[in-house]
C-alpha positions in Angstrom: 0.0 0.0 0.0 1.2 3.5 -0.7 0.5 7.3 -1.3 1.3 8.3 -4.4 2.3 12.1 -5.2 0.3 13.3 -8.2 -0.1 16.7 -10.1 -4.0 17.1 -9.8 -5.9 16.7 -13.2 -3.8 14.0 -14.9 -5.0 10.7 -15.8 -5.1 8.7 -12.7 -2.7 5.9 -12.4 -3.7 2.1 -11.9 -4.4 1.5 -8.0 -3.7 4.8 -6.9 -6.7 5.1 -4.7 -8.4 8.0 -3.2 -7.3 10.9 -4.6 -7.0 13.9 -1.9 -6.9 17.5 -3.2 -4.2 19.5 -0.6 -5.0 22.7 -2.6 -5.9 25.9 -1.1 -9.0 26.6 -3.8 -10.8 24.6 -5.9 -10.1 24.3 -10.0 -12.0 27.1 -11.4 -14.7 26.5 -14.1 -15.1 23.0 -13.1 -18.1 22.2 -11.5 -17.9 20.6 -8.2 -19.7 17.1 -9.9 -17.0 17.3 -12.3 -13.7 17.2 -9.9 -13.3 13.3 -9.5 -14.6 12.6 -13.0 -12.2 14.7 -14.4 -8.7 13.5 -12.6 -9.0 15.8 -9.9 -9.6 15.1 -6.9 -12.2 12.9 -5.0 -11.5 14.9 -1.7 -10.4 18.4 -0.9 -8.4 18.7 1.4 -7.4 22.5 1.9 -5.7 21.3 5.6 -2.5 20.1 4.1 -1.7 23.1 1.4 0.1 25.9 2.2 -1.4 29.1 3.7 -3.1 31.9 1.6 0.2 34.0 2.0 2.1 31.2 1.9 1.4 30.5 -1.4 1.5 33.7 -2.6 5.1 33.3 -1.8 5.3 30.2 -3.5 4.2 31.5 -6.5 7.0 34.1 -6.3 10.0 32.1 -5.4 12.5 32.7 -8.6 15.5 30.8 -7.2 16.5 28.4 -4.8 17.2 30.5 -1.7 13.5 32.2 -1.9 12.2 27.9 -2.7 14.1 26.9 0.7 12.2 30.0 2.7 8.9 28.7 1.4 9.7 25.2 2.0 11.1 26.2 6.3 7.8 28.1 6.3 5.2 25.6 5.0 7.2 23.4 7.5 6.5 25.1 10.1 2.5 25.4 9.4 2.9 21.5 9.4 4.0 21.2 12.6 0.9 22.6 13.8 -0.4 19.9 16.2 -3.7 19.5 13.8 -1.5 19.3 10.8 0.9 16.7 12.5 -2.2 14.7 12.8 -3.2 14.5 10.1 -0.2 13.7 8.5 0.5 10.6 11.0 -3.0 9.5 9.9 -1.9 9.6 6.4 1.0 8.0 7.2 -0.4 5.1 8.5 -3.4 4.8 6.2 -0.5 4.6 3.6 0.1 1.1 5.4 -3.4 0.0 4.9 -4.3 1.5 1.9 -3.2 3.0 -1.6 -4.3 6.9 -1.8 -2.5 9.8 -3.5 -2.5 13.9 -2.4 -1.9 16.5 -5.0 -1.6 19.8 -6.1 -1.8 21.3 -9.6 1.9 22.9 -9.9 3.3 21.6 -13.1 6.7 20.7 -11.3 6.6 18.4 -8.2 10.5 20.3 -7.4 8.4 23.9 -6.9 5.7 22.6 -5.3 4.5 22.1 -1.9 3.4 18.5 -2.7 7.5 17.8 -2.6 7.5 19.3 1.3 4.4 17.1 1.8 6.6 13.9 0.3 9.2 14.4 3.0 7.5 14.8 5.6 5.2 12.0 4.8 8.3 9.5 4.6 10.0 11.3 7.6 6.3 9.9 9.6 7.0 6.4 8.0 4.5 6.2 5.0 5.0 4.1 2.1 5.1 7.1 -0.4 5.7 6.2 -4.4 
């Protein structure tokens, strides 16, 4: 069993499982009976993506120095005892079941769904 890491909207790959959304705002012009059909997500699951400002900042990081001030930020937002949580449960779900979490950034590198991985397999989970 495992939690796969997927960009958000593309084709869904064989036993991935439940697809969580850990975006801050739903894809726009897609309505909400269309998110699962259409390779998004089955859940959303706002909890685990980075904070309004946050990704803002994301947004604007041009080079790796501005990428490793995002990434010691969202960190700390994860260590929020709720956020821990959750990612523990996620962590061991990951032993129980397959699931995946995503976000819609082209490149996993620049995105917050690469903090996500590490701390994921930092907590133990089977992450592909």
């Amino acid at each position: 069993m495992s939690i796969f890491i997927v960009r958000l909207g593309t084709p869904r790959k064989p036993g991935e499982g439940l697809r969580l959304g850990t975006v801050r705002r739903p894809p726009r012009g897609v309505p909400k009976s269309d998110f699962a059909r259409l390779d998004y997500y089955d859940v959303w699951f706002p909890n685990l993506s980075p904070s309004a400002g946050l990704v803002r900042e994301a947004l604007k990081a041009a080079d790796d120095r501005a990428w490793a001030s995002f990434k010691r930020k969202f960190r700390r937002e994860m260590s929020q005892l709720d956020r821990s949580r959750e990612l523990d449960m996620l962590a061991a779900l990951s032993h129980r079941t397959n699931l995946s979490i995503g976000c819609y950034c082209q490149d996993e590198k620049f995105c917050h769904r690469s903090v996500l991985r590490e701390l994921l397999t930092e907590r133990g989970a089977q992450v592909v």
